[in-house]
N, CA, C and O of each residue as an XYZ file, in Angstrom:
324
protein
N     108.084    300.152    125.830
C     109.243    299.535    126.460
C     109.877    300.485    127.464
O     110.300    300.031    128.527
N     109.975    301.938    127.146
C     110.467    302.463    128.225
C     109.468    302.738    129.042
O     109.881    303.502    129.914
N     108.281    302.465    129.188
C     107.598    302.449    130.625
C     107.684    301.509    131.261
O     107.213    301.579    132.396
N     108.396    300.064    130.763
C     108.436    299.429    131.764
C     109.858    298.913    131.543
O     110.245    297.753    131.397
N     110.676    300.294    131.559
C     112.013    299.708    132.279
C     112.603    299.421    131.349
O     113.778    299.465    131.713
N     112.558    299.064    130.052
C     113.428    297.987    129.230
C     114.323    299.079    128.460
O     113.776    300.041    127.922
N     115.478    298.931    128.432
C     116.740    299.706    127.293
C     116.321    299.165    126.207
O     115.520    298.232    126.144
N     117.007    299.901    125.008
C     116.878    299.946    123.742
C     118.193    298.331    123.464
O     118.256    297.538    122.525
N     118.904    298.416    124.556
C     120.579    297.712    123.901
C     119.536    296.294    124.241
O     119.232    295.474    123.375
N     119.083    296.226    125.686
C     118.366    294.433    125.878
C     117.154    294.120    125.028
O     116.859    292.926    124.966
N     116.389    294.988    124.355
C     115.991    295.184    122.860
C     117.020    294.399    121.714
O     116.975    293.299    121.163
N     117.702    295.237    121.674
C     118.747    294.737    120.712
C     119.235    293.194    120.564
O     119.085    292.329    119.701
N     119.861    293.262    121.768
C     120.197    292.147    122.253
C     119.639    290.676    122.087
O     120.212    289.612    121.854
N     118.098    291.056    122.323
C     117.022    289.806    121.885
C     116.935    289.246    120.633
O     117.134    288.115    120.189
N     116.518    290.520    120.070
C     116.673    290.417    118.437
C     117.465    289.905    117.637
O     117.236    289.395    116.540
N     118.803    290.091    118.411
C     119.571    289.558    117.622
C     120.429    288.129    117.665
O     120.973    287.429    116.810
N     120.237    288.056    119.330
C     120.465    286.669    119.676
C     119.922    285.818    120.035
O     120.431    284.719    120.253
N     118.466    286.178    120.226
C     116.992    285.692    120.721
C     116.699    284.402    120.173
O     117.355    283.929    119.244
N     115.446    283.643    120.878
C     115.271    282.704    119.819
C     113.251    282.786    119.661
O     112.304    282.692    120.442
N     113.425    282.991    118.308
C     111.936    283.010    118.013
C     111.426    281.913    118.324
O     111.784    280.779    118.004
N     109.989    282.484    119.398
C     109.299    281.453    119.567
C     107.970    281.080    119.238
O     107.304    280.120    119.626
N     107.645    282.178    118.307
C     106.476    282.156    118.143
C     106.170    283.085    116.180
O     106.610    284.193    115.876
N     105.581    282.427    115.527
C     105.559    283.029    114.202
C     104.098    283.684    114.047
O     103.253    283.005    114.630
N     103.569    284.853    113.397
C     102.427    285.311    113.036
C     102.736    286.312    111.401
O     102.946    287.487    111.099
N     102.587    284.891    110.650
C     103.052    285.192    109.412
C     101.988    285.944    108.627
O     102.234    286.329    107.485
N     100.899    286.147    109.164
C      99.788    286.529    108.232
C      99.578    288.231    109.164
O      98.605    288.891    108.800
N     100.342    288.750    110.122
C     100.047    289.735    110.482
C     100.731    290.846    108.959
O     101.603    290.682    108.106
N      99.738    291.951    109.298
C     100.025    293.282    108.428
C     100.855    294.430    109.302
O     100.825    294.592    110.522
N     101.737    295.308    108.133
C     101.675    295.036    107.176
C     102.838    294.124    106.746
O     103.057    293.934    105.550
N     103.700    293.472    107.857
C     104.993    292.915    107.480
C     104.467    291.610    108.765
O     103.721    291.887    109.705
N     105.013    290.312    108.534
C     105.149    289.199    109.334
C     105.756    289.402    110.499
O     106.934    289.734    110.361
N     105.160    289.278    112.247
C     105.949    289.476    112.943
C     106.264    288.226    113.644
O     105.623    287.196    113.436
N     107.358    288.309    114.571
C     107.877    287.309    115.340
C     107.797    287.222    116.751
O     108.688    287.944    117.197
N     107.257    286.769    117.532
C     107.644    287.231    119.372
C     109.207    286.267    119.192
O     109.362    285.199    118.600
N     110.457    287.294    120.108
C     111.375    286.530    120.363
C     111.713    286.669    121.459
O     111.871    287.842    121.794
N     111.989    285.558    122.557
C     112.574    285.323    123.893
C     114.205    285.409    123.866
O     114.902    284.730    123.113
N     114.669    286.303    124.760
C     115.917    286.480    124.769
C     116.323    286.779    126.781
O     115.569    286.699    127.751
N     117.226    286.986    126.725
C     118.166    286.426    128.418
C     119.252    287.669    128.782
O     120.370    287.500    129.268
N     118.606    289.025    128.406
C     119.430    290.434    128.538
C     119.510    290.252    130.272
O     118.622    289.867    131.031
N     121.022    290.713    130.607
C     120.881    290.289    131.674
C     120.178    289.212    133.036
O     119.576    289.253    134.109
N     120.576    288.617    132.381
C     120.010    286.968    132.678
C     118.453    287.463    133.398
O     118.025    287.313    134.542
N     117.876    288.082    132.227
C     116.130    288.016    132.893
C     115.332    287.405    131.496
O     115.668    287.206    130.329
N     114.108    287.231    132.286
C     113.333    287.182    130.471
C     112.939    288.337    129.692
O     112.569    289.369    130.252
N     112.988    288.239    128.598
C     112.618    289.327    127.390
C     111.860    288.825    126.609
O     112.281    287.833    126.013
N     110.813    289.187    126.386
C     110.104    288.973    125.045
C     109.888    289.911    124.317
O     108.947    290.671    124.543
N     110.844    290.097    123.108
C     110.184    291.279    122.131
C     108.915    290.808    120.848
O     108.770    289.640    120.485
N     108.383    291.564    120.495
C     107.550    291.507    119.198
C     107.980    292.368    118.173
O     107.778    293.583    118.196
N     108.671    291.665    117.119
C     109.224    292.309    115.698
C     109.032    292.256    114.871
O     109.013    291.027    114.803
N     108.825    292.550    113.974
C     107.813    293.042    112.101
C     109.346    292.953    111.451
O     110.239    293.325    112.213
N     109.695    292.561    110.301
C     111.230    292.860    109.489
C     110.453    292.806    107.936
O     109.975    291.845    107.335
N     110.561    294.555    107.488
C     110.321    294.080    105.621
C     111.245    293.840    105.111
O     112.297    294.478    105.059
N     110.844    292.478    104.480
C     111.783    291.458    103.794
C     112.081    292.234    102.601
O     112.768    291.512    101.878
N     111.898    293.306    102.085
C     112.733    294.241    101.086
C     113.902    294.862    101.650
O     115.023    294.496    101.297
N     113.722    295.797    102.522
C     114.509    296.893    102.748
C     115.110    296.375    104.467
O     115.662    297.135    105.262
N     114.723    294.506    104.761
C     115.302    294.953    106.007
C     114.854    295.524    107.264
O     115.612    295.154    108.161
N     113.896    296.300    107.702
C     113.923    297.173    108.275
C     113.331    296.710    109.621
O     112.109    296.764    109.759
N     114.140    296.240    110.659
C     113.005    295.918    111.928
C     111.943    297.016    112.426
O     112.266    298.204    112.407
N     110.761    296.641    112.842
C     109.677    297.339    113.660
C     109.573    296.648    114.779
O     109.152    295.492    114.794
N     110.008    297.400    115.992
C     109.801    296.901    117.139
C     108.079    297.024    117.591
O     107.450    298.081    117.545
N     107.629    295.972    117.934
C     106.120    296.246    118.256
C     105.903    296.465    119.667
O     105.555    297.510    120.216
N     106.208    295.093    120.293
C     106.412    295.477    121.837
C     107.437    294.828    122.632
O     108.062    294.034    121.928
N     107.879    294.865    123.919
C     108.940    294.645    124.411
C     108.266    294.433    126.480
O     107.908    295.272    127.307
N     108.367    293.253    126.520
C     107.943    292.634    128.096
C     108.839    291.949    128.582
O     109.816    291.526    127.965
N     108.465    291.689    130.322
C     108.807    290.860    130.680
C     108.216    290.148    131.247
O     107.805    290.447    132.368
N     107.917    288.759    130.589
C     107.240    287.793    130.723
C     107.395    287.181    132.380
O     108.471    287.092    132.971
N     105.735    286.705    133.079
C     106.511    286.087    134.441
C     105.575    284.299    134.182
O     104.967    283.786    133.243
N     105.932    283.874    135.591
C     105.563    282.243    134.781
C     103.964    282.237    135.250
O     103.310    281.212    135.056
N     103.302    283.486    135.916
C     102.273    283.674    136.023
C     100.897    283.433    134.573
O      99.763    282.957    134.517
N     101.802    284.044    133.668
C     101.435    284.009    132.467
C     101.745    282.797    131.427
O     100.932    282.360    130.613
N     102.922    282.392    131.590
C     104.161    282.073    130.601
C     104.465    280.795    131.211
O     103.660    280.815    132.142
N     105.238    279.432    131.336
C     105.445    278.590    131.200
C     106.790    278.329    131.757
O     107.559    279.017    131.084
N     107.494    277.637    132.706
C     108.470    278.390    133.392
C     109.688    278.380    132.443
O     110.812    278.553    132.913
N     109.510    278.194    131.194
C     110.701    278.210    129.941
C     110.705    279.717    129.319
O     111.586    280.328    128.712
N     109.162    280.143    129.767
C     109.057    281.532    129.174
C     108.531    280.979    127.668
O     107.856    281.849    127.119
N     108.616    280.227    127.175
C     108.328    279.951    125.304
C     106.658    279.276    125.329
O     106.146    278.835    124.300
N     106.039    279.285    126.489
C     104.393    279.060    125.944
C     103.391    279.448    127.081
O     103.299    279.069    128.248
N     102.777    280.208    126.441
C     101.688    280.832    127.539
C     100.645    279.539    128.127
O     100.118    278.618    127.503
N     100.596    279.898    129.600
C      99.925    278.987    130.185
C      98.424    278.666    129.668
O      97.614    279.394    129.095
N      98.342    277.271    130.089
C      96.571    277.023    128.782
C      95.658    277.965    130.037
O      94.833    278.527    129.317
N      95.540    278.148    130.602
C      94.261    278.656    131.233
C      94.322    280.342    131.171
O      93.748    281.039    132.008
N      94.940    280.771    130.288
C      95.254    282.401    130.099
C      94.479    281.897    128.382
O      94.340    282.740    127.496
């Protein structure tokens, strides 16, 4: 994330006000989430792991999605990718 620019706070920010758009419940070793969030009115997509014991987010990765890829809602990757 900090190679491409992104703060720790528009990190934050996603996470916490984001809206998951995507579930990968069978990833190891904890379930992660991609969530789309609007830090400074851009797109964010983080990828987050949370163990449901202790809580603990794992940030995996942190982009910014363009509609090159992505869907112009940002919430579904284009079918020909």
């Amino acid at each position: 994330m900090f190679k491409r620019n992104i703060s720790a706070d528009e990190v934050k920010a996603v996470i916490t006000i984001g809206e998951i758009i995507k579930s990968y419940p069978e990833d190891e070793p904890y379930p992660s989430y991609l969530v789309l969030g609007f830090p400074n009115l851009q797109p964010l997509h983080v990828v987050v792991s949370q163990n449901d014991v202790d809580k603990i987010c794992y940030i995996i990765t942190a982009y910014r999605p363009t509609t090159e890829l992505w869907s112009n809602d940002f919430k579904q990757k284009n079918k020909q990718q």
